[in-house]
C-alpha positions in Angstrom: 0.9 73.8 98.9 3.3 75.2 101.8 4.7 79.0 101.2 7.8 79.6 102.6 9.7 83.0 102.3 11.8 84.0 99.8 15.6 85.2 101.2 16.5 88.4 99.6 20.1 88.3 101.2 21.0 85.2 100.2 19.7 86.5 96.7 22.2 89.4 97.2 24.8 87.4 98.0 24.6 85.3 95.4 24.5 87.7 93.2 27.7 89.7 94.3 29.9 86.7 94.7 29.5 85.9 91.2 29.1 88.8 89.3 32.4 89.3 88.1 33.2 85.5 88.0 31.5 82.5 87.2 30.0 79.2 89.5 31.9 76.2 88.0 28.1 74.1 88.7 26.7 76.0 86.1 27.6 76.1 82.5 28.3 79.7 81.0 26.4 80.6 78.3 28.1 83.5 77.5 29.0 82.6 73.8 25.4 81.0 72.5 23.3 83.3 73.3 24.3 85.0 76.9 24.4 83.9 80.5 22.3 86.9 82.2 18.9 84.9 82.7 21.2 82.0 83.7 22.8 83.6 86.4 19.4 85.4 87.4 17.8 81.9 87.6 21.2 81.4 90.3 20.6 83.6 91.6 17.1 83.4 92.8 17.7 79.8 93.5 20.1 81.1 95.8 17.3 83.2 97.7 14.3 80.5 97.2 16.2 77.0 97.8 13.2 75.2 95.7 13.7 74.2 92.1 10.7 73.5 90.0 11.4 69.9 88.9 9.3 70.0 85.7 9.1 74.1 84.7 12.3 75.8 86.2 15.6 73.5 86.7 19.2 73.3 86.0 21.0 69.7 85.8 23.5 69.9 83.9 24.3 72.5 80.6 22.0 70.2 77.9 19.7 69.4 81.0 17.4 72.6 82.1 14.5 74.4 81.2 14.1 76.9 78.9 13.0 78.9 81.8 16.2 78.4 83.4 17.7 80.6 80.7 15.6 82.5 78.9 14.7 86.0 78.9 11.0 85.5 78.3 10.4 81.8 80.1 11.8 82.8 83.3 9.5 85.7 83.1 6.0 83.3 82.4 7.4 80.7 84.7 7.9 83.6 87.8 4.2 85.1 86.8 2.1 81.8 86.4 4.1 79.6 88.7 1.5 78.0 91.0 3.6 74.8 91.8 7.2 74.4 93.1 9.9 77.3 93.2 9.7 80.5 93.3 6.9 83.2 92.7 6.8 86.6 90.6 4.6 89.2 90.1 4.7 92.6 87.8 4.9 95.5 90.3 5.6 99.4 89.6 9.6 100.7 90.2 8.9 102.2 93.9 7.8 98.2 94.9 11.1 96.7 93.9 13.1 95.2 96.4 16.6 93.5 96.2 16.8 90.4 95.0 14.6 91.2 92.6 14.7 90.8 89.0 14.4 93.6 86.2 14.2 92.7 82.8 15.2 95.5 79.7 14.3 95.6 76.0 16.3 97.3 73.4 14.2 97.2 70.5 10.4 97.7 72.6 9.3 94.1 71.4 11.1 91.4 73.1 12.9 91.9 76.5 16.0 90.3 76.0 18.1 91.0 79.4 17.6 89.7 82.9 19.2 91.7 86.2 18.9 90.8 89.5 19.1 94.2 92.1 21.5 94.3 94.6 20.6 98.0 96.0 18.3 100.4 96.6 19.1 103.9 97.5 15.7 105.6 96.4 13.7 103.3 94.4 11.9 106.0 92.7 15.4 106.6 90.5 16.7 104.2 88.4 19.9 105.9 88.8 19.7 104.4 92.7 18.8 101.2 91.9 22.0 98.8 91.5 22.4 95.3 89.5 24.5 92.6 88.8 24.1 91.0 86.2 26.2 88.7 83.3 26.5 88.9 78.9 28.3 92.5 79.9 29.3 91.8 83.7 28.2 94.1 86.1 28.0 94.8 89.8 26.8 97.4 91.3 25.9 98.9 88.4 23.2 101.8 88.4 19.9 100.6 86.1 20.0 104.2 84.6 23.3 103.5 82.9 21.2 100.8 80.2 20.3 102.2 76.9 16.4 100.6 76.7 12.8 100.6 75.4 11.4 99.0 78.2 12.0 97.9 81.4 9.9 95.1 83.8 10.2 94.6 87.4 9.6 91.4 88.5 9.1 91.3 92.6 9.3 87.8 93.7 6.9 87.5 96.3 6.4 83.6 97.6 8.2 80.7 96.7 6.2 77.5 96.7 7.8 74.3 98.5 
């Protein structure tokens, strides 16, 4: 299978474009559960260009994957994905980059909220590493201002084609 790199600004652009607002070619899932791991699936389908036809797609608002919108799913499709679409592994906070994703939990069991980074001033403070993010829009928002448990960063390294 043919690796092809992932674009970070396009990510990023994404990302700022539409925090604030929402892409009429997606549905907003803001009042059935939240729209953060929606947009964070945009948005690195923004930076990768390669949906995963069978694990990690968006057709229409009754027509995706679970991993299109989940907190958890996108998580194991990003980790195990060894077919089409993008590629994640778990690295420490210093390895994040933007376009990114960072996932919180509030209660330390289940993570339950997907960013995607926007900017880095010094990676080794959360309080310089800046999201967007929807379910509670934000932009440039500094990860430090969260209340969570946990937190996961998710650098996506590859994307298969």
């Amino acid at each position: 299978m043919k690796e092809k790199q992932y674009d970070r600004q396009k990510c990023v652009e994404y990302a700022n474009k539409w925090a604030l607002s929402r892409n009429p070619n997606y549905y907003d899932y803001e009042k059935i559960g939240g729209d953060c791991t929606n947009f964070a699936s945009q948005c690195i389908y923004a930076g990768s260009k390669v949906m995963n036809q069978k694990n990690w797609y968006y057709r229409t608002a009754n027509q995706k994957s679970p991993s299109w919108t989940g907190v958890e799913f996108l998580y194991d499709f990003l980790v195990h994905n060894q077919s089409a679409g993008p590629h994640g592994v778990l690295v420490n906070q210093n390895q994040i980059q933007v376009g990114d994703l960072i996932q919180l939990s509030s209660n330390g069991q289940k993570f339950t909220h997907s960013l995607i980074v926007v900017k880095i001033e010094n990676s080794n403070y959360l309080s310089d590493i800046y999201i967007a993010t929807h379910s509670f829009d934000a932009q440039n928002r500094p990860v430090a201002s969260y209340d969570f448990e946990k937190i996961r960063f998710v650098h996506i390294d590859k994307v298969y084609e």
